[in-house]
Every structure is written in C-alpha cells, then in structure tokens.
N, C-alpha and C positions, 0 to 999 in steps of 0.2 A: 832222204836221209843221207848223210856227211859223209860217215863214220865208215862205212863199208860194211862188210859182212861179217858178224857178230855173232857169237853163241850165247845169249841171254843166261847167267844161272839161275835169276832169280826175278820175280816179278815184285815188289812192292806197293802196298796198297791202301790207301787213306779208306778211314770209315765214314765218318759224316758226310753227307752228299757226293760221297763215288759211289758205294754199292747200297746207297739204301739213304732212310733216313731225308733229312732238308739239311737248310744251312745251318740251322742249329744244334747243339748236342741232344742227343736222345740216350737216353740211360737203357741200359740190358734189361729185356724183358719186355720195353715197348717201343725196341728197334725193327723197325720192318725194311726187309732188303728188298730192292726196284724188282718186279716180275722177272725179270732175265738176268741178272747175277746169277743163279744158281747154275745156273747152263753153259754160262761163261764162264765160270770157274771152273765148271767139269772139261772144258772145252782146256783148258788149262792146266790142269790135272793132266789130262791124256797128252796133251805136249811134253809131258815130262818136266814143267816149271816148277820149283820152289816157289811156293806163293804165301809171300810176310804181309801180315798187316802193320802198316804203323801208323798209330793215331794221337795227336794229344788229346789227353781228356783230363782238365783240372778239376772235372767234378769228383777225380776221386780225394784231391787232396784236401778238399771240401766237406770229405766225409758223405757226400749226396751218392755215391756210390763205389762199391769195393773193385780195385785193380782185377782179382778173382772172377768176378763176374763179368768183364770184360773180354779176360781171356778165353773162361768158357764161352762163352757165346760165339766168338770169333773161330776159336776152336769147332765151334759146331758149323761153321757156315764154310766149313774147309781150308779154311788158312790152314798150312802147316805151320809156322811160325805166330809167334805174336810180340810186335815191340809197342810201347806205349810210357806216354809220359804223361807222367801222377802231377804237374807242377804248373801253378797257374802264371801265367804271362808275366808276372813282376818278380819269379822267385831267383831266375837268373841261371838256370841250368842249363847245358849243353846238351841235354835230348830234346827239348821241346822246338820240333818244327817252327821257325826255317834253321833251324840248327842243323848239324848234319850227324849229333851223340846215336840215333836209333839205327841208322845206316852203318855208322860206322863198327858200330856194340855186335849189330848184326853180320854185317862180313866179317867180324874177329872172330866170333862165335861159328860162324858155318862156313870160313874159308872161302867167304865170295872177292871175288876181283868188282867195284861198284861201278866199273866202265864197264862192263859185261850184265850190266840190271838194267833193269825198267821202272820208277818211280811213275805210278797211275794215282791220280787225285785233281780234287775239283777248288784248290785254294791256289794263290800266289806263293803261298810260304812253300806248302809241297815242293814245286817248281824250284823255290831257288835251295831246296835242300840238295834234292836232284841234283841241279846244276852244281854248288858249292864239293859233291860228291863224287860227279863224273857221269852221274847215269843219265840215261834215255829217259826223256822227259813227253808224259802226255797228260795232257790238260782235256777233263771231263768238263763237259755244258752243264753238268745237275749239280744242283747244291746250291753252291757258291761261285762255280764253276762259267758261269752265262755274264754274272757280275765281272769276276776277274778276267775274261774273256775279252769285255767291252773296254778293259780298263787298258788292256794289253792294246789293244786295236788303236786305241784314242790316246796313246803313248801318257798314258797317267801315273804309269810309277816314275819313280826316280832313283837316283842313285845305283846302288848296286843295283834293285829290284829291275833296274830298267835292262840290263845287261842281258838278263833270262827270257831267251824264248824256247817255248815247246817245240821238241822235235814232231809233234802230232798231239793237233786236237781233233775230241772225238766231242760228239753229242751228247753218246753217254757210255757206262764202261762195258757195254757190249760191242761195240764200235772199237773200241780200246783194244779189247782182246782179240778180234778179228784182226784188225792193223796189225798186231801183234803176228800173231801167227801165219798172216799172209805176207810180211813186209820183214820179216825177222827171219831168217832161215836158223835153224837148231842143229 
C-alpha cells in the first residue's frame, strides 16, 4: 500500500457478486449472501467502520423491483448506510457506477473525507469510481470479480479504464475485510 497510514471512515460495498448473489442482479427476497459475509461484516462493525452499501440496480427503474425493498434488505444485512442507483445504463445519470454521484452524495451527507474510504466490489466500474474518488480500492474474485480480474491481468481495458489498478485483490470479501483490518491501522 502507497498511501501510508490511514484512518478509514468508511468501508463501501457493491451488492451483486461481493457479498452474495452471481454476476447477475438478483432481486430482495431471493438474494442470498456467500456463508461468511455475515461474520465479516461483524468483524467490521467491531472495527468501528461505517459500512455503505452502493449498488446499481436498474431493475428498479424497470418497475421489476421497488428502491424500498433494497434498502431493507440491505439494511438488514447490516449496512448502516444505503446508496443506490434507480437508472438503467442509457439514462445518463451521475450515480450510476463508474460514476462517482453515490460516493460523493455519501461523503456530503455523512462528512467522509473519500481518501480516508475503502471501495470493496467485484466489477471494473466499482474500481474506477473508487479510483475517480480517491479511495482505496479492492477488487473481489466472486461475481464478476474473476472476469474483471483476468481482464486486468491481460491488459484489456483501455483508455481511462486501463489507468485503475486495485490497491488489493481478494478472492472474496472475507479476504477483503481481513486486508482490511490487518493492513489498515484505525
């Protein structure tokens, strides 16, 4: 790590294939989260981290399922926070991931410094939100996470996308939060 020694405020955390779920959206109610997130996040918790979820999800703007129902759930899996973008890929908005609108809404709202976060997630866009934001960036193997991995590895982005590399990838987001709390001093 670059940066030196850092007091994290806040941990940020993609839904679809970081803590649960595949590479595809799975709607509230038949989200199931990987066996060891819950333990992670407790692990989490007791570091004293603010822990935001941010996820896009265009299936709400789709009507296939309500913003509410997201939050709960998410809510229930112990996020203290919830950011999330209603807007599907063509609509042009400045929260939808690799945007940096949920990061930014977020430190307005709770007085985070985004050099001082942690952005966890298993997509490319995650990463360059991270990056375009300032935070500590770690790139999960689950999801989509193994794909964007190999893509990274085998220099297949371009342009901006190719600029972003992870301060730490993990296998999966148990791995994350361990790096985290061993490699991060509070």
């Amino acid at each position: 790590m670059k940066r030196g020694i850092i007091l994290p405020q806040a941990i940020f955390i993609d839904r679809d294939g970081t803590i649960g779920g595949t590479d595809k959206v799975i709607y509230p109610g038949e989200f199931q989260l990987f066996p060891f997130v819950e333990d992670a996040m407790g692990k989490l918790k007791k570091s004293g981290y603010l822990t935001i979820s941010f996820t896009n999800q265009p299936g709400i703007s789709t009507g296939d399922a309500k913003k509410e129902e997201y939050e709960q759930e998410l809510l229930g899996f112990g996020f203290d926070k919830v950011y999330l973008c209603p807007h599907q890929h063509n609509q042009g908005c400045q929260c939808r991931k690799p945007s940096t609108g949920m990061l930014l809404q977020a430190a307005k709202e709770n007085n985070l410094n985004l050099k001082e976060c942690v952005v966890i997630g298993d997509r490319w866009t995650d990463m360059l939100a991270a990056h375009d934001a300032g935070c500590i960036k770690i790139l999960v193997k689950t999801g989509a996470g193994e794909k964007a991995f190999n893509n990274y590895q085998n220099h297949e982005y371009f342009g901006k996308w190719a600029e972003v590399s992870p301060d730490y990838i993990a296998n999966d987001f148990q791995e994350a939060v361990n790096w985290i709390i061993t490699n991060i001093n509070r």
